[in-house]
PAMIKOL-757185 format. One record per atom (N, C-alpha, C, CB): residue in one letter; atom name; z, y, x. Coordinates in nm, 3 decimals, padded with zeros to 5 digits. Glycine has a CB too. Layout:
+------+------+---------+---------+---------+
: rest : atom :      up :   north :    east :
+------+------+---------+---------+---------+
:    a :   CA :       Z :       Y :       X :
...
+------+------+---------+---------+---------+
END
This chain:
+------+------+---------+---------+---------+
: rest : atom :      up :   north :    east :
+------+------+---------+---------+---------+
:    x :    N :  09.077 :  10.941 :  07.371 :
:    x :   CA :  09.136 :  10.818 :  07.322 :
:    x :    C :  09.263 :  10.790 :  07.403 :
:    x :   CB :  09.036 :  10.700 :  07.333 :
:    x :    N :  09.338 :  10.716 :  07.311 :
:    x :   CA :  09.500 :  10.692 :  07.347 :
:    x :    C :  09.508 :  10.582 :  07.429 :
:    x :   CB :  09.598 :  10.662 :  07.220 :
:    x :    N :  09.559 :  10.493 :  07.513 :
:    x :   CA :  09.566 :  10.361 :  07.457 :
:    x :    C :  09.633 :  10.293 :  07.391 :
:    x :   CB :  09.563 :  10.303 :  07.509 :
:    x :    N :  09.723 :  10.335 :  07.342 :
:    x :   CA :  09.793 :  10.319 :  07.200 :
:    x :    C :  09.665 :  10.304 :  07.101 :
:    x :   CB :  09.899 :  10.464 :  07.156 :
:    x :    N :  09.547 :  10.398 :  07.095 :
:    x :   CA :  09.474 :  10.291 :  06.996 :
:    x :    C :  09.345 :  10.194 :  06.994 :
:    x :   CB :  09.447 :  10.356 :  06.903 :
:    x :    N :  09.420 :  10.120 :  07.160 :
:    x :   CA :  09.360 :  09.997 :  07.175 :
:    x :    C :  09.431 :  09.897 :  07.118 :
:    x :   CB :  09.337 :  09.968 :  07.300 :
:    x :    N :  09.554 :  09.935 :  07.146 :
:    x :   CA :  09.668 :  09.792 :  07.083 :
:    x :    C :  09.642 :  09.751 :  06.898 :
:    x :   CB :  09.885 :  09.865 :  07.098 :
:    x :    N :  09.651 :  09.599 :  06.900 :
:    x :   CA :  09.556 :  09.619 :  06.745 :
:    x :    C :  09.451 :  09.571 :  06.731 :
:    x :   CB :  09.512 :  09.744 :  06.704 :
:    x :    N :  09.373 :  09.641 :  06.818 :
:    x :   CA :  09.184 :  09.601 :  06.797 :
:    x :    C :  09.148 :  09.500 :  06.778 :
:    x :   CB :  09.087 :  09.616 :  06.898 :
:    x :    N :  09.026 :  09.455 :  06.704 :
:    x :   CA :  09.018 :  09.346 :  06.663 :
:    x :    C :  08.916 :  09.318 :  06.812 :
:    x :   CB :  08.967 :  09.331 :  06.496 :
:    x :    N :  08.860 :  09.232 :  06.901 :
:    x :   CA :  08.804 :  09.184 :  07.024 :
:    x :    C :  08.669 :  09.134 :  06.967 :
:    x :   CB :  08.896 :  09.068 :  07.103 :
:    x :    N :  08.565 :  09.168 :  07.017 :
:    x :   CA :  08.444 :  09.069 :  06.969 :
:    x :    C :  08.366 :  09.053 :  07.060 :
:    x :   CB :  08.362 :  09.106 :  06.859 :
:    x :    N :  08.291 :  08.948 :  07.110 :
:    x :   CA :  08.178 :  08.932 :  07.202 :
:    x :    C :  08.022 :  09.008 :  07.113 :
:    x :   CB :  08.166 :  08.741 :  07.237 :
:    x :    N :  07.953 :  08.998 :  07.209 :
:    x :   CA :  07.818 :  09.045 :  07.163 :
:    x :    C :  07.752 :  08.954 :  07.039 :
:    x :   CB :  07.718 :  09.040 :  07.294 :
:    x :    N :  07.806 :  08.822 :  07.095 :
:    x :   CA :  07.761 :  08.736 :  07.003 :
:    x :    C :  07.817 :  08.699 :  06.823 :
:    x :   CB :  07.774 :  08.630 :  07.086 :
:    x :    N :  07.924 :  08.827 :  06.822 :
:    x :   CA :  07.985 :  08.844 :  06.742 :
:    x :    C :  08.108 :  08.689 :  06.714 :
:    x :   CB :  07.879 :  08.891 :  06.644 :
:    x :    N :  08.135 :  08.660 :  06.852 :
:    x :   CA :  08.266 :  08.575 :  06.840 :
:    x :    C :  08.405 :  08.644 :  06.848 :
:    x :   CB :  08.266 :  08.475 :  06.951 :
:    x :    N :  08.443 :  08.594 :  06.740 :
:    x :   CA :  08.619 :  08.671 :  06.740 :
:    x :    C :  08.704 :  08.610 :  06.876 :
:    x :   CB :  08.734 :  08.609 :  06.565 :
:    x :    N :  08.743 :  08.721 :  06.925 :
:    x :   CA :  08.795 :  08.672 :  07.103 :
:    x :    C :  08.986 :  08.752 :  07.040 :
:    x :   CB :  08.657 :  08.818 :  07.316 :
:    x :    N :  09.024 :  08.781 :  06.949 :
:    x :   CA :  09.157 :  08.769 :  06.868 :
:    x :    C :  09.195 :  08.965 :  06.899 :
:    x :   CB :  09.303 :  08.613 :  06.961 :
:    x :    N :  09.293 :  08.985 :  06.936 :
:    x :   CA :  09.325 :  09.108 :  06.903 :
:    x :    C :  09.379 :  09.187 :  07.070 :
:    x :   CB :  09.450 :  09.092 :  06.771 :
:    x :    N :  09.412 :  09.309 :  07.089 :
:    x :   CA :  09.449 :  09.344 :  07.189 :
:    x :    C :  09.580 :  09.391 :  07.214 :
:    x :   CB :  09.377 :  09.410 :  07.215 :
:    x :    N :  09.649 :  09.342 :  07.277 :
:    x :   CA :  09.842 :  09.314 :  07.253 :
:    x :    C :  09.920 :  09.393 :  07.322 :
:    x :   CB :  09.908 :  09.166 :  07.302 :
:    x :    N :  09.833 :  09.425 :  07.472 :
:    x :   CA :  09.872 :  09.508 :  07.609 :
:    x :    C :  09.794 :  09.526 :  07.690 :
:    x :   CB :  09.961 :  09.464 :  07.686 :
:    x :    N :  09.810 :  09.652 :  07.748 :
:    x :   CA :  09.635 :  09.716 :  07.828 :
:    x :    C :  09.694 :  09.692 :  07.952 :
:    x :   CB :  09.562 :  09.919 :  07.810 :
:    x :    N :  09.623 :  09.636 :  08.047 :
:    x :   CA :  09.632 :  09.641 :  08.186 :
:    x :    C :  09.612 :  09.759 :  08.236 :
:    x :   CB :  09.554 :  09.562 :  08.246 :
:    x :    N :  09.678 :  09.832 :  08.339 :
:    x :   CA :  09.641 :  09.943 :  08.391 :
:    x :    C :  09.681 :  09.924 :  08.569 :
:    x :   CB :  09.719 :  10.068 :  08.304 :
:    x :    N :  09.609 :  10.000 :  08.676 :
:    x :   CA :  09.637 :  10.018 :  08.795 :
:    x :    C :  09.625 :  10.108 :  08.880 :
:    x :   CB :  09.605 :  09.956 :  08.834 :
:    x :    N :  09.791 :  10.175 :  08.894 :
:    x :   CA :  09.831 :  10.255 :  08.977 :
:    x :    C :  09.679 :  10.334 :  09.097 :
:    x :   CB :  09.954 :  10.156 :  09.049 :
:    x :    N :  09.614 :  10.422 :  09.083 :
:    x :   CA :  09.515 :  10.470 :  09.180 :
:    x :    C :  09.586 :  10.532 :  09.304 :
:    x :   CB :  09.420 :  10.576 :  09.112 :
:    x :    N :  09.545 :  10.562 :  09.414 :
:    x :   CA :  09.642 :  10.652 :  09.547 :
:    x :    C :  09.637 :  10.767 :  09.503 :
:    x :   CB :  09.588 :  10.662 :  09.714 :
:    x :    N :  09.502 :  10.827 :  09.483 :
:    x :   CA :  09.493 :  10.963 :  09.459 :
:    x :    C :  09.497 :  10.970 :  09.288 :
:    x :   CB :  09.351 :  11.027 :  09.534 :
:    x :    N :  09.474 :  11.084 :  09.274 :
:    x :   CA :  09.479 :  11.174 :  09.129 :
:    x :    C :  09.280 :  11.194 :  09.140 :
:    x :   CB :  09.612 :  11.382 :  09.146 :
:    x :    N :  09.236 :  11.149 :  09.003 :
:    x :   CA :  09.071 :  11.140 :  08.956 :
:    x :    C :  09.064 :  11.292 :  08.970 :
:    x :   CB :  09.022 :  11.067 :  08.775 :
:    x :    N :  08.983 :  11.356 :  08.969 :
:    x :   CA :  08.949 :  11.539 :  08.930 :
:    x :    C :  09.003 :  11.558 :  08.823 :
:    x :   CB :  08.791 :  11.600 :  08.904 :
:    x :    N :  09.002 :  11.468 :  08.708 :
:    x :   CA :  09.040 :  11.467 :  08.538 :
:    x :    C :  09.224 :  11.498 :  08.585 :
:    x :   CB :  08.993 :  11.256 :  08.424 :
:    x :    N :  09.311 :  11.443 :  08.701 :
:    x :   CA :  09.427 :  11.451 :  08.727 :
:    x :    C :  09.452 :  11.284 :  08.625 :
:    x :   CB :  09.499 :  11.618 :  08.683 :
:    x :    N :  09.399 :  11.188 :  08.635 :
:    x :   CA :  09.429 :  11.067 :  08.605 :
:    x :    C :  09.485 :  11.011 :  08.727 :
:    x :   CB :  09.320 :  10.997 :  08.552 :
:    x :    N :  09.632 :  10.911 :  08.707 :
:    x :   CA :  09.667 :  10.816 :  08.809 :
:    x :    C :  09.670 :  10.657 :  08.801 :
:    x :   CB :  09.785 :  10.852 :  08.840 :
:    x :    N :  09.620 :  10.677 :  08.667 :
:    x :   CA :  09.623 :  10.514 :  08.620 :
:    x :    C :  09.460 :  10.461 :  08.579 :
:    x :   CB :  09.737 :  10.495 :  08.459 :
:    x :    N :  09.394 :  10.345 :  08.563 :
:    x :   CA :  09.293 :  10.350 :  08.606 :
:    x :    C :  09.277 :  10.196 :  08.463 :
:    x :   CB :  09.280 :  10.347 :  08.799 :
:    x :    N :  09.249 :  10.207 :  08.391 :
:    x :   CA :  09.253 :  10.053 :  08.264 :
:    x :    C :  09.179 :  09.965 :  08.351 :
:    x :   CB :  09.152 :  10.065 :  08.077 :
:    x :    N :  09.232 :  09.813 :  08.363 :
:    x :   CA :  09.152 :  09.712 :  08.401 :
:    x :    C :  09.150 :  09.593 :  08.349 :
:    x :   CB :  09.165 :  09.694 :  08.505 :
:    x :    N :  09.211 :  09.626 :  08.230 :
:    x :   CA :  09.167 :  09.479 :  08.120 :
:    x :    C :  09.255 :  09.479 :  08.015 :
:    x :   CB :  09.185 :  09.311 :  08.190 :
:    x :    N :  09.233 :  09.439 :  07.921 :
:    x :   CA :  09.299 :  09.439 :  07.806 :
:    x :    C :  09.323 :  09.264 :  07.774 :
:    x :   CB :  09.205 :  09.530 :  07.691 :
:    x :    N :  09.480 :  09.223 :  07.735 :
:    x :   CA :  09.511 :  09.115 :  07.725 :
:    x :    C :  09.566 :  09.081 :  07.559 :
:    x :   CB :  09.603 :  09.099 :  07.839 :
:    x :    N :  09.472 :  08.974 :  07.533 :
:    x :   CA :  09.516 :  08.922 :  07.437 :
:    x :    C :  09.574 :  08.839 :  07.399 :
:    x :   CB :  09.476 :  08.914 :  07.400 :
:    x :    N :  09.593 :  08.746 :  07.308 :
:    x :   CA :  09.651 :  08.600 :  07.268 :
:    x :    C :  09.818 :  08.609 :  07.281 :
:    x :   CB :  09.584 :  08.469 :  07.383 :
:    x :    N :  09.877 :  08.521 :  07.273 :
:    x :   CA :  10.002 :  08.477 :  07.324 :
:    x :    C :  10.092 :  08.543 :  07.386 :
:    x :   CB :  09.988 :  08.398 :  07.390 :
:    x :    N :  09.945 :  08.546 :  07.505 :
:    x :   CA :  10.043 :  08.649 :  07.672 :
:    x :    C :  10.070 :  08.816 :  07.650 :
:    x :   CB :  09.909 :  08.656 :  07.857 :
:    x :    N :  09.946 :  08.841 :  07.566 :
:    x :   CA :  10.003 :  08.981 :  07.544 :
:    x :    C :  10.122 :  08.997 :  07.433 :
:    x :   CB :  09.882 :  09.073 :  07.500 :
:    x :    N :  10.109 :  08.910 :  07.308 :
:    x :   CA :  10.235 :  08.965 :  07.261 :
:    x :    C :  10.355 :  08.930 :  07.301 :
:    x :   CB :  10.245 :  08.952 :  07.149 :
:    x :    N :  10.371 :  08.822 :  07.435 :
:    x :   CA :  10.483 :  08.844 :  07.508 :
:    x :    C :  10.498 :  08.949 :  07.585 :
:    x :   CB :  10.503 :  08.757 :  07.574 :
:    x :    N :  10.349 :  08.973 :  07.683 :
:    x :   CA :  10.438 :  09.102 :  07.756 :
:    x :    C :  10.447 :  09.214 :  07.685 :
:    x :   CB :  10.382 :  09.156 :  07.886 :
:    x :    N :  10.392 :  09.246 :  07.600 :
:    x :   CA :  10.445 :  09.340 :  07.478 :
:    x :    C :  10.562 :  09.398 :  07.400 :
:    x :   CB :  10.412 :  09.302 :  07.405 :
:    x :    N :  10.646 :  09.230 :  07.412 :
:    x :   CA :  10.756 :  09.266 :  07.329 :
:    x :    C :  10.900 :  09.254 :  07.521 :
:    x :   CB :  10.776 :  09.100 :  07.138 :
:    x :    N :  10.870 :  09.217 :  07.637 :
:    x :   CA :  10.909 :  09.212 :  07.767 :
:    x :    C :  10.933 :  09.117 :  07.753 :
:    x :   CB :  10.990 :  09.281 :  07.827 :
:    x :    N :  10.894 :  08.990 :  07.702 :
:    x :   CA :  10.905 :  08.860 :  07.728 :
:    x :    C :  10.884 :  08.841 :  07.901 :
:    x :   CB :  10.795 :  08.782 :  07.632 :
:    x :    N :  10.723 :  08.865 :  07.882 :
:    x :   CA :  10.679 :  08.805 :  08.046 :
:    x :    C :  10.657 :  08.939 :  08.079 :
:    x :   CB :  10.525 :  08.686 :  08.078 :
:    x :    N :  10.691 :  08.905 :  08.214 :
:    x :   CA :  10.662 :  09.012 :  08.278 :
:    x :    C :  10.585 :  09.020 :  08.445 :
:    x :   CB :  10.789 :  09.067 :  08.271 :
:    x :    N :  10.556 :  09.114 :  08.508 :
:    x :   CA :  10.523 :  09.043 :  08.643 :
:    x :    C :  10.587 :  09.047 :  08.772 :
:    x :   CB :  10.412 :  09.076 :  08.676 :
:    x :    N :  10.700 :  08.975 :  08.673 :
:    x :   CA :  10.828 :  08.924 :  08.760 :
:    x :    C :  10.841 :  08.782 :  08.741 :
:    x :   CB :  10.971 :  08.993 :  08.717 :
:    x :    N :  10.734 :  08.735 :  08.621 :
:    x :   CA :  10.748 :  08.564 :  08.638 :
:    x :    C :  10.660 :  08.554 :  08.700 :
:    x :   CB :  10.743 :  08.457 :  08.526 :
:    x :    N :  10.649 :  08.407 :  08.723 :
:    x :   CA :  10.551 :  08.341 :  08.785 :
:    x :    C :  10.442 :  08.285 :  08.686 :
:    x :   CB :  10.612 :  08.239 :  08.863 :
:    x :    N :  10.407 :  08.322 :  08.612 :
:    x :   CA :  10.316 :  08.276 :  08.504 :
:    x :    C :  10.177 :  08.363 :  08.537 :
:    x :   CB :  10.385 :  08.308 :  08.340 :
:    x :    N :  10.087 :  08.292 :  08.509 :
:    x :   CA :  09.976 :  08.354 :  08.561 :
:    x :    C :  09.916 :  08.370 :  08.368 :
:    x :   CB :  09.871 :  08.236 :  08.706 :
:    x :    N :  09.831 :  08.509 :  08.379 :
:    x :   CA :  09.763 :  08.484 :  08.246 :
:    x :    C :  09.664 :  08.415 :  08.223 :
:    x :   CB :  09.728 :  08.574 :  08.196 :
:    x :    N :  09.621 :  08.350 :  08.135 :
:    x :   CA :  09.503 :  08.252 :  08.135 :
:    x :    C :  09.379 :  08.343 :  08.092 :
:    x :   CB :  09.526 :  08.118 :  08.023 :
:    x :    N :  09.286 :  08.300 :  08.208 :
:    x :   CA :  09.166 :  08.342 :  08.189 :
:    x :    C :  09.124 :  08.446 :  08.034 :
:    x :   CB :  09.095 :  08.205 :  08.201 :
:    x :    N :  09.099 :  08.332 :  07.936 :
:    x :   CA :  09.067 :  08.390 :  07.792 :
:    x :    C :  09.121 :  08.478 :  07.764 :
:    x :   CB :  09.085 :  08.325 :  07.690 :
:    x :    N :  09.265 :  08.513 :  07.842 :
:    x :   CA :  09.349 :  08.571 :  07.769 :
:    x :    C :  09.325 :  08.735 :  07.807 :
:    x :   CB :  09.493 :  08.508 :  07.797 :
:    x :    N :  09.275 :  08.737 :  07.909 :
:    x :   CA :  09.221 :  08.823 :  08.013 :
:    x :    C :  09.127 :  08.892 :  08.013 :
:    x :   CB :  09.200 :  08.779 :  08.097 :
:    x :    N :  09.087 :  09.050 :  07.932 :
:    x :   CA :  08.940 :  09.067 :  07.956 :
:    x :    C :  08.908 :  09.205 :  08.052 :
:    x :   CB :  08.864 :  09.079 :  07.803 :
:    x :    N :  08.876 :  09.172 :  08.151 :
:    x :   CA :  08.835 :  09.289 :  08.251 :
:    x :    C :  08.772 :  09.377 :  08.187 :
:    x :   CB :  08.752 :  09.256 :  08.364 :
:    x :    N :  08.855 :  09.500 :  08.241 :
:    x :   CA :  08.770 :  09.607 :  08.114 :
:    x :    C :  08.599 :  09.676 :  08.174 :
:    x :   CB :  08.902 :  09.787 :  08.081 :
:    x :    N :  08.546 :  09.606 :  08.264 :
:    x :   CA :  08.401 :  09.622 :  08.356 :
:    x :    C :  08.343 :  09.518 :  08.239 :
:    x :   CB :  08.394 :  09.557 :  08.566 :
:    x :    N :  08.418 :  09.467 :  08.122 :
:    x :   CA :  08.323 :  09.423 :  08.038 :
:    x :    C :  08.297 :  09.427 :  07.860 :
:    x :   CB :  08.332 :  09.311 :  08.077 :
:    x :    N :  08.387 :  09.594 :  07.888 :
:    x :   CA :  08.440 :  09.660 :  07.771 :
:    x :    C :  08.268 :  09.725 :  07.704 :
:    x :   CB :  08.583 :  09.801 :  07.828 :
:    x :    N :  08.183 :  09.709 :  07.638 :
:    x :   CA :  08.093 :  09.728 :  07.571 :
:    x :    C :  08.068 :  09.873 :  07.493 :
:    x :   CB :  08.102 :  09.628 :  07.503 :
:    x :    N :  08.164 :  09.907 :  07.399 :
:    x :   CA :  08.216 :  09.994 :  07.327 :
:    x :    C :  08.325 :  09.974 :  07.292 :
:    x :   CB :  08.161 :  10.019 :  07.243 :
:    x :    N :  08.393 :  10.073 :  07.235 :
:    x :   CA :  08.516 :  10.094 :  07.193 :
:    x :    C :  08.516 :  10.182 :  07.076 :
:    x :   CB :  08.593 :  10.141 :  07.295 :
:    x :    N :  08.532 :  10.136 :  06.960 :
:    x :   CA :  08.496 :  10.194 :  06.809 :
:    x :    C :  08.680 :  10.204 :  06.749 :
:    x :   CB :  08.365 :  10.046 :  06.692 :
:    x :    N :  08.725 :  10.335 :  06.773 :
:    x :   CA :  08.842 :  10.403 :  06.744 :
:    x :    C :  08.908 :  10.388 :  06.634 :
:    x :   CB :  08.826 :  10.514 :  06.751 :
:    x :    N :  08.795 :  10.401 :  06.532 :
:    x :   CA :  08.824 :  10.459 :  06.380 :
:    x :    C :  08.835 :  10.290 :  06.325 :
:    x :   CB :  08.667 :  10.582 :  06.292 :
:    x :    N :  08.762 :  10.170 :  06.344 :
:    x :   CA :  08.725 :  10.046 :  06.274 :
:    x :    C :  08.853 :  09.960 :  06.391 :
:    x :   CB :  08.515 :  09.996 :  06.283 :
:    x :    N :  08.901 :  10.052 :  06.464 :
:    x :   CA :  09.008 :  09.935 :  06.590 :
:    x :    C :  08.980 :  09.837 :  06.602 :
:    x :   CB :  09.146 :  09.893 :  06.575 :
:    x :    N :  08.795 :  09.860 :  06.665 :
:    x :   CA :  08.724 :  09.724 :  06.729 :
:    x :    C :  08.659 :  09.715 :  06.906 :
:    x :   CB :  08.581 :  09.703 :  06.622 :
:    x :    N :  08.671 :  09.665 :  06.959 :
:    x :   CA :  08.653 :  09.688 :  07.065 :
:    x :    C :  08.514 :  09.573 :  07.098 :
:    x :   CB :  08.793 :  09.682 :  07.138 :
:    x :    N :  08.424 :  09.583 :  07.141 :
:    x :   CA :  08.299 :  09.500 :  07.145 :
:    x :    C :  08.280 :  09.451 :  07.338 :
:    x :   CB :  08.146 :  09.619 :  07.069 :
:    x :    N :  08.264 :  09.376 :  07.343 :
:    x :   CA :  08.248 :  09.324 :  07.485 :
:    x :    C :  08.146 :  09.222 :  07.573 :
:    x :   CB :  08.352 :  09.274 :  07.495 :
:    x :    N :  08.133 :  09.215 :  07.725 :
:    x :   CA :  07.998 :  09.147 :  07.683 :
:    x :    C :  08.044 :  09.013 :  07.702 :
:    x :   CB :  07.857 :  09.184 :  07.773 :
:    x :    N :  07.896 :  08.894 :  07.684 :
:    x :   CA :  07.932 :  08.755 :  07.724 :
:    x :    C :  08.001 :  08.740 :  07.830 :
:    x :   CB :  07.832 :  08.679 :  07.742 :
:    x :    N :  07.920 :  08.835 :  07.934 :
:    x :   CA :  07.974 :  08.757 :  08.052 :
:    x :    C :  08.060 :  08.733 :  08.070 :
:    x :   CB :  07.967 :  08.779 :  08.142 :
:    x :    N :  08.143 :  08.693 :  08.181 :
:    x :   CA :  08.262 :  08.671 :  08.232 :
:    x :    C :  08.300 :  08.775 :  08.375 :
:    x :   CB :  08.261 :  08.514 :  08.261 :
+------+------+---------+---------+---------+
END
């Protein structure tokens, strides 16, 4: 999988609440290289507002704007990830 085809996805909780779409993937720089030779590491996928600003380089993290919570989903609470339907399922928690 790409993450190009996360951008899109439709977001859903377990409880089958629509949590809106996925705009821009968080990712973070690792020191070393994984065995796979990965250096980037996904840690949340942002939706709403904030992602289709930092999307299009509206915001960036050079402002001072913090993303809002909701907007925010740590990907330690990524459920599945269904490729073909560009749905991504996640849990309640927080």
């Amino acid at each position: 999988m790409r993450l190009s085809d996360l951008l899109g996805a439709a977001v859903t909780d377990e409880s089958g609440r629509e949590l809106g779409h996925v705009h821009d993937v968080r990712v973070r720089a690792l020191e070393r290289r994984t065995p796979d030779g990965e250096q980037l590491r996904v840690v949340g996928l942002v939706l709403g507002g904030r992602g289709i600003r930092e999307r299009l380089g509206l915001d960036t993290g050079h402002t001072a704007k913090h993303t809002v919570d909701r907007e925010l989903i740590g990907w330690e609470r990524v459920v599945e990830v269904d490729a073909e339907r560009a749905a991504v399922l996640v849990s309640n928690e927080d």
